[in-house]
MOPAC internal coordinates of N, CA, C and O (Angstrom, degrees):
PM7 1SCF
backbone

  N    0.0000 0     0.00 0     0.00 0    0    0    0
  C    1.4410 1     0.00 0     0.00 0    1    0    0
  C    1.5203 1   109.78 1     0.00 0    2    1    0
  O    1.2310 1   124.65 1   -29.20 1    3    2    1
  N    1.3793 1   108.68 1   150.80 1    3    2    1
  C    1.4713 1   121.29 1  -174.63 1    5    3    2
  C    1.8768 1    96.78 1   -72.28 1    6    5    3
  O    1.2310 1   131.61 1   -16.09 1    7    6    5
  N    1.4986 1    95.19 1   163.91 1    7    6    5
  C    1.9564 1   105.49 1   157.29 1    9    7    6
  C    1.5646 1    97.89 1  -103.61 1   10    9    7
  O    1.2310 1   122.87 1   -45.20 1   11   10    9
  N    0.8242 1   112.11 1   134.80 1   11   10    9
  C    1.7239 1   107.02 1   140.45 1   13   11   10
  C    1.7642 1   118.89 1  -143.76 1   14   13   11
  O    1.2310 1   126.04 1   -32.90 1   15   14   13
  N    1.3008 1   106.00 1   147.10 1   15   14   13
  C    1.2160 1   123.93 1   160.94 1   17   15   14
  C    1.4672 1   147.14 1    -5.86 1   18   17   15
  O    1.2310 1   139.98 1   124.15 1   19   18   17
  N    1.6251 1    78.85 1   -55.85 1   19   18   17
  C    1.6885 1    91.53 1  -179.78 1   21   19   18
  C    1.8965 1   107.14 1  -160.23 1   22   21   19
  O    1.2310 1   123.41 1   -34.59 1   23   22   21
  N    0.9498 1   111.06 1   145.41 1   23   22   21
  C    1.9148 1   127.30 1   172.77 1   25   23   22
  C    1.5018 1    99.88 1   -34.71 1   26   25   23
  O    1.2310 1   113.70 1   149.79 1   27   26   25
  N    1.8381 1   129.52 1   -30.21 1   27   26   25
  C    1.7528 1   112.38 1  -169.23 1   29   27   26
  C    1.5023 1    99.06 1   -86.99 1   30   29   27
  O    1.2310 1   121.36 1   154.83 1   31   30   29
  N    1.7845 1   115.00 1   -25.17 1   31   30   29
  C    1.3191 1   107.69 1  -171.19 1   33   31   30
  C    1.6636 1   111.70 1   -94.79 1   34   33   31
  O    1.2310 1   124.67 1  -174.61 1   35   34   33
  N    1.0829 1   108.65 1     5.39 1   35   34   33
  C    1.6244 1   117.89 1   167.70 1   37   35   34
  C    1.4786 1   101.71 1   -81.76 1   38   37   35
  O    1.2310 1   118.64 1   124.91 1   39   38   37
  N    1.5030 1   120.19 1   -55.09 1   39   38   37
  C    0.9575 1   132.17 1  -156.65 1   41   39   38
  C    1.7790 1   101.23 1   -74.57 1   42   41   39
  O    1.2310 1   120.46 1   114.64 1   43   42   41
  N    1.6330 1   116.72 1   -65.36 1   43   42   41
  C    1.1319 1   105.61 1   146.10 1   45   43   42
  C    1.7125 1   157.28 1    -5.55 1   46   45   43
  O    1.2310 1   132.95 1   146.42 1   47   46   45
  N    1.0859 1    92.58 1   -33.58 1   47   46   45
  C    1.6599 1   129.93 1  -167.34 1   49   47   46
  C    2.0984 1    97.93 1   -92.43 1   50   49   47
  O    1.2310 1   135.29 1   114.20 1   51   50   49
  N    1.4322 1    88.01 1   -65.80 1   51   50   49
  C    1.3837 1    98.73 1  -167.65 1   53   51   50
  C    1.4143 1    91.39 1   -53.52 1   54   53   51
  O    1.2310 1   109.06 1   109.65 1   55   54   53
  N    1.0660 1   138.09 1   -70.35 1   55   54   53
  C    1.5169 1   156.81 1  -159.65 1   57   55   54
  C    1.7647 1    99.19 1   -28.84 1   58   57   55
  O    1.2310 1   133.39 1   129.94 1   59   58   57
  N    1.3531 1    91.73 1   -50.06 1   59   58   57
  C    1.7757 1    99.61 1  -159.52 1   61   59   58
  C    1.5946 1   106.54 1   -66.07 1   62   61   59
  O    1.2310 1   124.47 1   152.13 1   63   62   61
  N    2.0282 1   109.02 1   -27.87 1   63   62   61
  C    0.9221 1   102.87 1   176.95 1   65   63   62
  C    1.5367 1   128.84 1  -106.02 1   66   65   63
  O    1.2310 1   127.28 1  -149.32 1   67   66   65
  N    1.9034 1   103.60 1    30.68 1   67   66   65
  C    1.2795 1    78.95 1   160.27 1   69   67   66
  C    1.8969 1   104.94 1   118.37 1   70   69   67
  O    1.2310 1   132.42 1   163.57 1   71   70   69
  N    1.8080 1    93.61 1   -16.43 1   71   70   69
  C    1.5561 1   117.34 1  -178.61 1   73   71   70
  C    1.7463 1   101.35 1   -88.38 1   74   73   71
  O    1.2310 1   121.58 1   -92.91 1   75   74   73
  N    1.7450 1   114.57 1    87.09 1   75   74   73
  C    1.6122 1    94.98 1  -161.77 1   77   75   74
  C    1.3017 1   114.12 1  -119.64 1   78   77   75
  O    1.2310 1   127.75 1  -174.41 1   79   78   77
  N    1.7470 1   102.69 1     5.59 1   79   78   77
  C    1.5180 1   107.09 1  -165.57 1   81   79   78
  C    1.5949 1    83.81 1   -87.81 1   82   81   79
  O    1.2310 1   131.37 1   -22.43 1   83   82   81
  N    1.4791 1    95.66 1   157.57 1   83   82   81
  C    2.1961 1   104.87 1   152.86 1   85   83   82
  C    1.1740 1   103.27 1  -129.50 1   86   85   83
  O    1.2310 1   133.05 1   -61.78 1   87   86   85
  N    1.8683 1    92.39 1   118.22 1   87   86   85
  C    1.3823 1   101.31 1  -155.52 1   89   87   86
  C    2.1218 1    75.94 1  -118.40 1   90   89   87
  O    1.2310 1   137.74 1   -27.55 1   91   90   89
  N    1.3707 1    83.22 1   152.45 1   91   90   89
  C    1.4894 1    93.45 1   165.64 1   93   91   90
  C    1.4947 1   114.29 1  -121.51 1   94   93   91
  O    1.2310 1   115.48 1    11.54 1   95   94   93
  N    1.4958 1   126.18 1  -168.46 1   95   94   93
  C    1.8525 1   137.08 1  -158.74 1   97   95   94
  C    1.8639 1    77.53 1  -118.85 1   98   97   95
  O    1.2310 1   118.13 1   -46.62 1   99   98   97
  N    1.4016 1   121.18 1   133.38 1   99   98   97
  C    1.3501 1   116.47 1   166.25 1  101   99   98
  C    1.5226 1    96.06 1  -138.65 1  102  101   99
  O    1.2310 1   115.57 1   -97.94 1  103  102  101
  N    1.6043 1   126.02 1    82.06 1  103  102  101
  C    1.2261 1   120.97 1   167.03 1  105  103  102
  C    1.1293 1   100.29 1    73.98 1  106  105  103
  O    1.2310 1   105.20 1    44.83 1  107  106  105
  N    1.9942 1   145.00 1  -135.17 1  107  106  105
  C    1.1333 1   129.30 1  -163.53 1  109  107  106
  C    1.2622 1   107.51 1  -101.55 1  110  109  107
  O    1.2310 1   121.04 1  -140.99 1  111  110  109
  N    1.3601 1   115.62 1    39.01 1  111  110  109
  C    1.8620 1   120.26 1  -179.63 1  113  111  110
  C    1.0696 1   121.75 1  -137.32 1  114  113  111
  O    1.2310 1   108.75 1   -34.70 1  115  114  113
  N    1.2724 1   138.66 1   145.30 1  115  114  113
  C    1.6932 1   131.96 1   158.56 1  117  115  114
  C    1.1197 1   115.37 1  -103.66 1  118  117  115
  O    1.2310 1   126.39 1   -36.02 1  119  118  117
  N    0.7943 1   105.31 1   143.98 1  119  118  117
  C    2.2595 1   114.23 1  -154.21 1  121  119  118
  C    1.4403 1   114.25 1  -124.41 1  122  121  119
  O    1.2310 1   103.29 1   -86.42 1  123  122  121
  N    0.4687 1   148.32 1    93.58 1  123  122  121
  C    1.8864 1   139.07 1   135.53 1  125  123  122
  C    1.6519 1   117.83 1   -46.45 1  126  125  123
  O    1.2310 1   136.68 1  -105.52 1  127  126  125
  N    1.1235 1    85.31 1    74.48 1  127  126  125
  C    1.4330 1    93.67 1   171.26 1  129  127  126
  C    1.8078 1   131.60 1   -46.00 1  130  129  127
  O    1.2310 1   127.37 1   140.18 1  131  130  129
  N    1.5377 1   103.43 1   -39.82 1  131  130  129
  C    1.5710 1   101.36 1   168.53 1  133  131  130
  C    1.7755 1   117.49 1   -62.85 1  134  133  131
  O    1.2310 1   125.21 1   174.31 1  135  134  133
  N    1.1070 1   107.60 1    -5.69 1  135  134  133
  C    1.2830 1   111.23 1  -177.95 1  137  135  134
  C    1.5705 1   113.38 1  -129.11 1  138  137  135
  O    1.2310 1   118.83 1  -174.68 1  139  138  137
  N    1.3471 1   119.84 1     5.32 1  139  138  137
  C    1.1747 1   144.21 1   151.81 1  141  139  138
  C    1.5132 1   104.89 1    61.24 1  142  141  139
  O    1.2310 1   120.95 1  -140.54 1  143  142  141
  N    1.5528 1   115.78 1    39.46 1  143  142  141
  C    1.2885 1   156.33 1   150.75 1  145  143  142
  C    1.4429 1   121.48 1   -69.93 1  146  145  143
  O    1.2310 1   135.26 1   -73.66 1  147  146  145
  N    1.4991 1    88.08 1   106.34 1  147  146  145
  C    1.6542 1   109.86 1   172.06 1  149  147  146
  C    1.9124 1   123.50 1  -102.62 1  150  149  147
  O    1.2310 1   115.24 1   -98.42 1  151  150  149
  N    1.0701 1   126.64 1    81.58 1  151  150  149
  C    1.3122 1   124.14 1   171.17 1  153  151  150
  C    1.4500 1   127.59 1   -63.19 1  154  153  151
  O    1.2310 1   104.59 1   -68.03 1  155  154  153
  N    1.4590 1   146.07 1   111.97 1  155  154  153
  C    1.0209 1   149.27 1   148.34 1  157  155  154
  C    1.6661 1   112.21 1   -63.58 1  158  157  155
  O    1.2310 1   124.73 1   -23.41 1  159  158  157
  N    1.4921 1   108.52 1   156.59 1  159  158  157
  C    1.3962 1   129.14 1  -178.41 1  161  159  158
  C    1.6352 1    99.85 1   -16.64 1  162  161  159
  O    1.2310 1   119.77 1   111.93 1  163  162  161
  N    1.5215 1   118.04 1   -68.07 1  163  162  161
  C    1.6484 1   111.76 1  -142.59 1  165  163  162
  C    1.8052 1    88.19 1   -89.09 1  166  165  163
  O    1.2310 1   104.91 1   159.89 1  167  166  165
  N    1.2514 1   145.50 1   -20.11 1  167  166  165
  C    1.1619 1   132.96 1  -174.27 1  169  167  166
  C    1.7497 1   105.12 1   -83.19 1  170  169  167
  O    1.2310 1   116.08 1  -144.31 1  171  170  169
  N    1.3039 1   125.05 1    35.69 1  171  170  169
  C    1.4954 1   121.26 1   165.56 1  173  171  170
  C    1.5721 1   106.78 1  -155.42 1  174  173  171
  O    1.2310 1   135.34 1   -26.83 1  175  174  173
  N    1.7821 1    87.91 1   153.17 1  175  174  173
  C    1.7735 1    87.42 1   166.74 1  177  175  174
  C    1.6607 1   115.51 1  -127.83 1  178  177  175
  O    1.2310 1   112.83 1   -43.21 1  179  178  177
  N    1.2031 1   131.15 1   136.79 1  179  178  177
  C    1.2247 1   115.50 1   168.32 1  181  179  178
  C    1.2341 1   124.67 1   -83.66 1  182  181  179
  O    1.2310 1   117.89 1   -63.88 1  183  182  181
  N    1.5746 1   121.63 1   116.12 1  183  182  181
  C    1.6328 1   128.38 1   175.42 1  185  183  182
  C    1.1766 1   127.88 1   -88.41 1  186  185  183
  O    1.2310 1   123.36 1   171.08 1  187  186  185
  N    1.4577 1   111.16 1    -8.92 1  187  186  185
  C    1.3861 1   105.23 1  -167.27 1  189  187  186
  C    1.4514 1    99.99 1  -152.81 1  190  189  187
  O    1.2310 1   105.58 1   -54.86 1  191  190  189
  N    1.5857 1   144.34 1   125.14 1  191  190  189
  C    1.8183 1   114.43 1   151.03 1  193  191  190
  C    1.1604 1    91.69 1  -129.05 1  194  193  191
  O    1.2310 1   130.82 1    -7.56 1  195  194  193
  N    1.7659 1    96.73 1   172.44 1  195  194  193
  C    2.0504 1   104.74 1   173.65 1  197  195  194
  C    1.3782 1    97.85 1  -140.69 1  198  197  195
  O    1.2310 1   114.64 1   -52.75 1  199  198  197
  N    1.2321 1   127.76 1   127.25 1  199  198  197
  C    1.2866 1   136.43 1   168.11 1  201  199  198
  C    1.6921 1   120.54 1   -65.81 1  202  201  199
  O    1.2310 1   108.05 1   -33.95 1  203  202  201
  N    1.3333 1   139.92 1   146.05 1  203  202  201
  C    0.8856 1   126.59 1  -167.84 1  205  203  202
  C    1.3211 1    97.22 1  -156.44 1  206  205  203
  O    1.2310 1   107.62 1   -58.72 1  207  206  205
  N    1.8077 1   140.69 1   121.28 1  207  206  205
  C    0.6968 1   157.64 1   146.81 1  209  207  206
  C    2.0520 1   133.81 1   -52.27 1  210  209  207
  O    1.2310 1   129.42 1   -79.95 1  211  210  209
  N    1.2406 1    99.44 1   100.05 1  211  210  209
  C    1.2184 1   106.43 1  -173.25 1  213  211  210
  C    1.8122 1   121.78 1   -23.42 1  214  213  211
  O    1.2310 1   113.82 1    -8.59 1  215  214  213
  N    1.0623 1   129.30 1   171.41 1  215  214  213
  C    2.0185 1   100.09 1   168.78 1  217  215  214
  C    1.1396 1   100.67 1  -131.06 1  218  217  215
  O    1.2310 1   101.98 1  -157.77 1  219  218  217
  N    1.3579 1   150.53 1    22.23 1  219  218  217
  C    1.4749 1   139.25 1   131.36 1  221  219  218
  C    1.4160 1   106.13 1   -98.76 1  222  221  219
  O    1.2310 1   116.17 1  -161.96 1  223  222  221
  N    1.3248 1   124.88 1    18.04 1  223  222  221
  C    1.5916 1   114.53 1  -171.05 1  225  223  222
  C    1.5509 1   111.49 1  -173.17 1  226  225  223
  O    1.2310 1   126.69 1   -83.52 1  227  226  225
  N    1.5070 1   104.75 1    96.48 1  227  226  225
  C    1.5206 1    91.84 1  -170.53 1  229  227  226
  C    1.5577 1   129.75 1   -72.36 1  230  229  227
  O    1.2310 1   126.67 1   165.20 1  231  230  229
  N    1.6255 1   104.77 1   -14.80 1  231  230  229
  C    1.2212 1   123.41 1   171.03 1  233  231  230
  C    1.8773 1   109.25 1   -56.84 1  234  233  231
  O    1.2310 1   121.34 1   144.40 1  235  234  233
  N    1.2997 1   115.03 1   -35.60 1  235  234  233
  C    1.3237 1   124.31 1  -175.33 1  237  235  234
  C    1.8816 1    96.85 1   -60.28 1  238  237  235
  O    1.2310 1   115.66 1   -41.10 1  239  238  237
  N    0.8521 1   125.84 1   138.90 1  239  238  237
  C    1.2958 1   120.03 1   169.41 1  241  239  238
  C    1.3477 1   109.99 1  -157.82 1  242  241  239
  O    1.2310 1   116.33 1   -31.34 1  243  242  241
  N    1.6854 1   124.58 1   148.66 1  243  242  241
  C    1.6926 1   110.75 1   149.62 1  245  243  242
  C    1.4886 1    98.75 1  -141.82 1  246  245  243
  O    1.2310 1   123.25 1    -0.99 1  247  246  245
  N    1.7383 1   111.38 1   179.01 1  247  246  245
  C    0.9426 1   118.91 1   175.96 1  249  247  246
  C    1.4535 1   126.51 1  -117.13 1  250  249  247
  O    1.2310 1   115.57 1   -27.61 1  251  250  249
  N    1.3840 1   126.02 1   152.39 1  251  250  249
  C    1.3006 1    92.95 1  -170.20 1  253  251  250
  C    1.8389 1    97.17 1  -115.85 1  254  253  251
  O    1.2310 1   120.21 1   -47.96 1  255  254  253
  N    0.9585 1   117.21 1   132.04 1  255  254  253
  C    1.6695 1   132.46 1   176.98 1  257  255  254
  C    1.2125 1   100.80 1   -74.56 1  258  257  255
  O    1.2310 1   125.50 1   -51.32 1  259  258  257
  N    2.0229 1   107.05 1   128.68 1  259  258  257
  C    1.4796 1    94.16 1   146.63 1  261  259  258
  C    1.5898 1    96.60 1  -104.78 1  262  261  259
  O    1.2310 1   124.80 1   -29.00 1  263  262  261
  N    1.4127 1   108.39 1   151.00 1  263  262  261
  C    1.5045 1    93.99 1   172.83 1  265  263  262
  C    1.7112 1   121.61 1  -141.02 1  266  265  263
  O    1.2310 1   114.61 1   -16.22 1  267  266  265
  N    1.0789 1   127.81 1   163.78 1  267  266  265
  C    1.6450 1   122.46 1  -168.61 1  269  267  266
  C    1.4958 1   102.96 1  -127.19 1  270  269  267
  O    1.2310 1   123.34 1   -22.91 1  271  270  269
  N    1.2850 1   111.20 1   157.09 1  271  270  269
  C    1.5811 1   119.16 1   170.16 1  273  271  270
  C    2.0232 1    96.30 1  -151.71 1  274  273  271
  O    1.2310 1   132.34 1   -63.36 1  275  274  273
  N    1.4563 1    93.78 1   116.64 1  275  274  273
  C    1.2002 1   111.83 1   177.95 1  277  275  274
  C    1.8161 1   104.29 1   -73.94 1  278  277  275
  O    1.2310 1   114.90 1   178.71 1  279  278  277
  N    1.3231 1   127.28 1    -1.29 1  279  278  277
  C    1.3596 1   126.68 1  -147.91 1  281  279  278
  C    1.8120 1    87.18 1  -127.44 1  282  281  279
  O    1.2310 1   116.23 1   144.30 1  283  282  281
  N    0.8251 1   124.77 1   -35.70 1  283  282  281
  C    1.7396 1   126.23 1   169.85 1  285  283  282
  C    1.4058 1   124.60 1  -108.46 1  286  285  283
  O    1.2310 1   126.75 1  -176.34 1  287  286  285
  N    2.0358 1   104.63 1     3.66 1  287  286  285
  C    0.9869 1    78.94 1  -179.54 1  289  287  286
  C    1.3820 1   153.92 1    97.18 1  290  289  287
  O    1.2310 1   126.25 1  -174.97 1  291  290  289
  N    1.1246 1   105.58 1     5.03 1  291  290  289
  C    2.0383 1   123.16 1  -140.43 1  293  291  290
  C    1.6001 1    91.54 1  -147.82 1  294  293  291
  O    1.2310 1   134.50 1   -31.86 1  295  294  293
  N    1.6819 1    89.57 1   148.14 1  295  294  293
  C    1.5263 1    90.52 1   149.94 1  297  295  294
  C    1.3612 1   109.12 1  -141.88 1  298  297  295
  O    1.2310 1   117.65 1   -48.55 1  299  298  297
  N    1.4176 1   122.09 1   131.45 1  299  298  297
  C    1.7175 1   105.32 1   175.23 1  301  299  298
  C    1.4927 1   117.09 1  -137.56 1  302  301  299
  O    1.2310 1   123.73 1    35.95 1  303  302  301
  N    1.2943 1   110.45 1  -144.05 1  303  302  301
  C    1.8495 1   121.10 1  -167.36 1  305  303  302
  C    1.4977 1    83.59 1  -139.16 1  306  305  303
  O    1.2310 1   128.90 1   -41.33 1  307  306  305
  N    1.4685 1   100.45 1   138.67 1  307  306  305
  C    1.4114 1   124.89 1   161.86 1  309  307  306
  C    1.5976 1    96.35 1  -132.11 1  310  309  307
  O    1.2310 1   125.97 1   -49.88 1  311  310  309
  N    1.2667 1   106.14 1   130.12 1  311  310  309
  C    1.9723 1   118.77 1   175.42 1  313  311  310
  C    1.6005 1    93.56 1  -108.20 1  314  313  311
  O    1.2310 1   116.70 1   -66.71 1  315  314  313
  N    1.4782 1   123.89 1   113.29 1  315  314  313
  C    1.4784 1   114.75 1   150.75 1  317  315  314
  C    1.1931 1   134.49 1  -145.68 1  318  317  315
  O    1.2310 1   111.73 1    11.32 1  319  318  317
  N    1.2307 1   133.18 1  -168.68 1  319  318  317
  C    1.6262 1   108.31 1  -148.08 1  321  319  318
  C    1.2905 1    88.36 1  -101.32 1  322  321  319
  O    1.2310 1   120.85 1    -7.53 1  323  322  321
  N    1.6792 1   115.98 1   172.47 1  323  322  321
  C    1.2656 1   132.31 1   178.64 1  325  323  322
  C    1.5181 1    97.25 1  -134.17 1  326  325  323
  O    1.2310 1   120.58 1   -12.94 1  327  326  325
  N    1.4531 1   116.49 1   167.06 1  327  326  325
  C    1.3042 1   118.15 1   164.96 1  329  327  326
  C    1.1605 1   110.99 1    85.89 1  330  329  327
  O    1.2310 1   116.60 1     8.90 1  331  330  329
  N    1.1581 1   124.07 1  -171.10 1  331  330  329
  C    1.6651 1   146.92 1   121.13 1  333  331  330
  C    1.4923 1   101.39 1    33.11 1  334  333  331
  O    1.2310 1   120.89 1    99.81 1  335  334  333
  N    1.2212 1   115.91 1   -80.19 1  335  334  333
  C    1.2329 1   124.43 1  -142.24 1  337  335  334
  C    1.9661 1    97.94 1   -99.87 1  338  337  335
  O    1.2310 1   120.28 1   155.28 1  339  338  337
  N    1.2242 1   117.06 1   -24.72 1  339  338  337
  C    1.7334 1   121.25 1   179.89 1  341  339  338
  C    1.2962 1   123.24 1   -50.24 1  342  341  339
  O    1.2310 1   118.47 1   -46.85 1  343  342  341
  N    1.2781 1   120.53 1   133.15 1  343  342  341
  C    1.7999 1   114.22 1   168.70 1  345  343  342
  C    0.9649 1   110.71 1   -50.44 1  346  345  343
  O    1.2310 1   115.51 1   -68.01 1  347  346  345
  N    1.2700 1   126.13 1   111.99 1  347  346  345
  C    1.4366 1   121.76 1   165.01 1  349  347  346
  C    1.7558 1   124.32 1   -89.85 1  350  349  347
  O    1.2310 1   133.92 1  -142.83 1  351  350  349
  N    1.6620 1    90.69 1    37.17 1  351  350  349
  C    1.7387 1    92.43 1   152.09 1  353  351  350
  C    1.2495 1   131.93 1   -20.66 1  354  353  351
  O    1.2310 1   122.77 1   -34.64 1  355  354  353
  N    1.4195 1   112.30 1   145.36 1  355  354  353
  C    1.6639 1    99.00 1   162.59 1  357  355  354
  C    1.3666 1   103.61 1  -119.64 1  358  357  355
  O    1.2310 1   111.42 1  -125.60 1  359  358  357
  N    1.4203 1   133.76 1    54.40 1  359  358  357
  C    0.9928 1   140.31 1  -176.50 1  361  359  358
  C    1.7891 1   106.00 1   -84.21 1  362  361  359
  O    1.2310 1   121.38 1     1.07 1  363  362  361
  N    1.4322 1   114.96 1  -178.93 1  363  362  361
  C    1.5171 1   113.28 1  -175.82 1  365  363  362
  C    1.2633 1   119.96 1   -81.35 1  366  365  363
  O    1.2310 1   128.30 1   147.67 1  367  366  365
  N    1.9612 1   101.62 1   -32.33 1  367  366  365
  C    1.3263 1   119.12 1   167.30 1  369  367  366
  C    1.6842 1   122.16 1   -51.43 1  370  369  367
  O    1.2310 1   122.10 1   123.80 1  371  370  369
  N    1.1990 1   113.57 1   -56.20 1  371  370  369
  C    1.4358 1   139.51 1   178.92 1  373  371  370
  C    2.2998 1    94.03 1   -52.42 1  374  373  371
  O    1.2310 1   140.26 1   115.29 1  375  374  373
  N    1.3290 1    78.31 1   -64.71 1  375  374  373
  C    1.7510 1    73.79 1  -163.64 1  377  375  374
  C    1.7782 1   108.20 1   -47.50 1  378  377  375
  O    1.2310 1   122.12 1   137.96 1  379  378  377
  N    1.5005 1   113.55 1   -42.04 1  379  378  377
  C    1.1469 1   111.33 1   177.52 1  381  379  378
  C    1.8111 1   122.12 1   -66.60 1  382  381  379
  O    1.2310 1   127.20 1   151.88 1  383  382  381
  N    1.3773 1   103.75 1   -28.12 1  383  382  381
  C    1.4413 1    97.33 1   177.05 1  385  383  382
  C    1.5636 1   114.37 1   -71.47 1  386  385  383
  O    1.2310 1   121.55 1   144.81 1  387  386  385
  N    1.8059 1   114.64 1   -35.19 1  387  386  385
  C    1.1639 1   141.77 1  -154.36 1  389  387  386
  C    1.6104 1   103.25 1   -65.90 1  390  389  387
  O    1.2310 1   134.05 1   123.83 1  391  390  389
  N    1.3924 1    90.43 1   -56.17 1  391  390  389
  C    1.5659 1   102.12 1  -139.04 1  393  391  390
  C    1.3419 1   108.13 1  -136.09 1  394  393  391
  O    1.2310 1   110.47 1   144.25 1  395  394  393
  N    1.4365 1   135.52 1   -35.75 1  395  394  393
  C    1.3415 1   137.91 1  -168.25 1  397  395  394
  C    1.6485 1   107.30 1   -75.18 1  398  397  395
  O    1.2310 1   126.52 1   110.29 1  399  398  397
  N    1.5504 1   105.06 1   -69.71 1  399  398  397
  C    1.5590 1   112.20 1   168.93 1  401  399  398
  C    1.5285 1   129.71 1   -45.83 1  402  401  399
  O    1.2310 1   133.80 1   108.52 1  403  402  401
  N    1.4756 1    90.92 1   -71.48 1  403  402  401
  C    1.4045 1   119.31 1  -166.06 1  405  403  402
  C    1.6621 1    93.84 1   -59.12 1  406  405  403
  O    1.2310 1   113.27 1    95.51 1  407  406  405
  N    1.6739 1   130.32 1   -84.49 1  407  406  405
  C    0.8893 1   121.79 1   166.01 1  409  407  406
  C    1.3820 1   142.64 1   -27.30 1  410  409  407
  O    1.2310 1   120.26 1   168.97 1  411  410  409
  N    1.3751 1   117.10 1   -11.03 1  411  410  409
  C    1.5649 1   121.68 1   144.32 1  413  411  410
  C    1.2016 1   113.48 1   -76.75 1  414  413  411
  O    1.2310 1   115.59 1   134.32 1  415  414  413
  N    1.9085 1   125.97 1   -45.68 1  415  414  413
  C    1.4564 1   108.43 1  -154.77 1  417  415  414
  C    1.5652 1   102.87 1   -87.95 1  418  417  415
  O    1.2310 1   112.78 1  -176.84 1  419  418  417
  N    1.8296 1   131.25 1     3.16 1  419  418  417
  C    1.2069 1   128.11 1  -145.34 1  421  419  418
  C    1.7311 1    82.62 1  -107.87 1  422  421  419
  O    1.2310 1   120.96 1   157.37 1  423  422  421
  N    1.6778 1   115.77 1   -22.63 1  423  422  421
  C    1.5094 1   117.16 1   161.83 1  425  423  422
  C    1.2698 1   135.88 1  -112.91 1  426  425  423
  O    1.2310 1   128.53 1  -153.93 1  427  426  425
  N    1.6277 1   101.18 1    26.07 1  427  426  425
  C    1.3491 1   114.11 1   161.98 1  429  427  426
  C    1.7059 1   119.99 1    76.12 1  430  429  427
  O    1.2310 1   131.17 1  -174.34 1  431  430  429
  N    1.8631 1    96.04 1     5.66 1  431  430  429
  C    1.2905 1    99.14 1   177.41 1  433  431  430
  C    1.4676 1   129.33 1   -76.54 1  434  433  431
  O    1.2310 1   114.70 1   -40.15 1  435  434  433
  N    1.1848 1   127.65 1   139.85 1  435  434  433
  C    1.5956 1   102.47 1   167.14 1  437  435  434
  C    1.5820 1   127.89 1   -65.92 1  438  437  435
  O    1.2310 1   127.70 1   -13.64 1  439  438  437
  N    1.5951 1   102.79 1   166.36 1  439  438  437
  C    1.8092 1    98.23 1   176.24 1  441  439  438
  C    1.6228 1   100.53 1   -60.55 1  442  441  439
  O    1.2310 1   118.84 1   -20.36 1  443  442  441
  N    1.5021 1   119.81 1   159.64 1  443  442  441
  C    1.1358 1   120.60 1   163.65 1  445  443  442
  C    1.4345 1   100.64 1   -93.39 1  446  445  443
  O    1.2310 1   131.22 1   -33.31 1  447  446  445
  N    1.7906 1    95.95 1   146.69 1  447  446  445
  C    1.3368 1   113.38 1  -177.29 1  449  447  446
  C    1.6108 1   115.64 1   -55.44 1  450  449  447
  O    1.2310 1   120.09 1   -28.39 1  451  450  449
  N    1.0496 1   117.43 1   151.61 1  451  450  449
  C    1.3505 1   107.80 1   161.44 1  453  451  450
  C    1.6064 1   122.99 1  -131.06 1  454  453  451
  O    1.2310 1   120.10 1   180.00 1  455  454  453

């Protein structure tokens, strides 16, 4: 995975390669709204995130998603908060962005088989 700087040059970045939907978190879905695309848990994968620390507040944080769905087709950017300030849903969506993925790749674990 790349470093970058800041959330426009992540976001930036993704763009060039191809990351073009802006998809947002809507309760237990991630949506692409221009395409009026709703993803649940198993219709996405996350390939890419970058953490980014607020700069008057390190507690402030978000992340920025690159993400894929082999089932629509798509590839896009989800930006959302971490920390402090994040929904801390316990939805399926949330656990998978939260904790399932990320929390393996942030300790280097692999996915468990299934």
């Amino acid at each position: 995975m790349k470093n970058f700087e800041t959330m426009v040059d992540a976001t930036n970045d993704l763009n060039k390669r191809g990351y073009t939907a802006n998809l947002s978190l809507e309760g237990d879905t991630i949506d692409d709204k221009d395409q009026d695309i709703h993803m649940n848990e198993d219709d996405f994968e996350i390939d890419e995130f970058y953490r980014f620390e607020g700069q008057s507040d390190p507690a402030d944080m978000s992340i920025v998603y690159a993400i894929s769905s082999e089932k629509y087709n798509l590839k896009g950017v989800l930006i959302n908060a971490f920390g402090t300030y994040a929904n801390n849903s316990e939805s399926a969506i949330h656990a998978k962005l939260h904790h399932h993925q990320v929390s393996n790749q942030l300790h280097g674990e692999d996915r468990p088989k299934e």
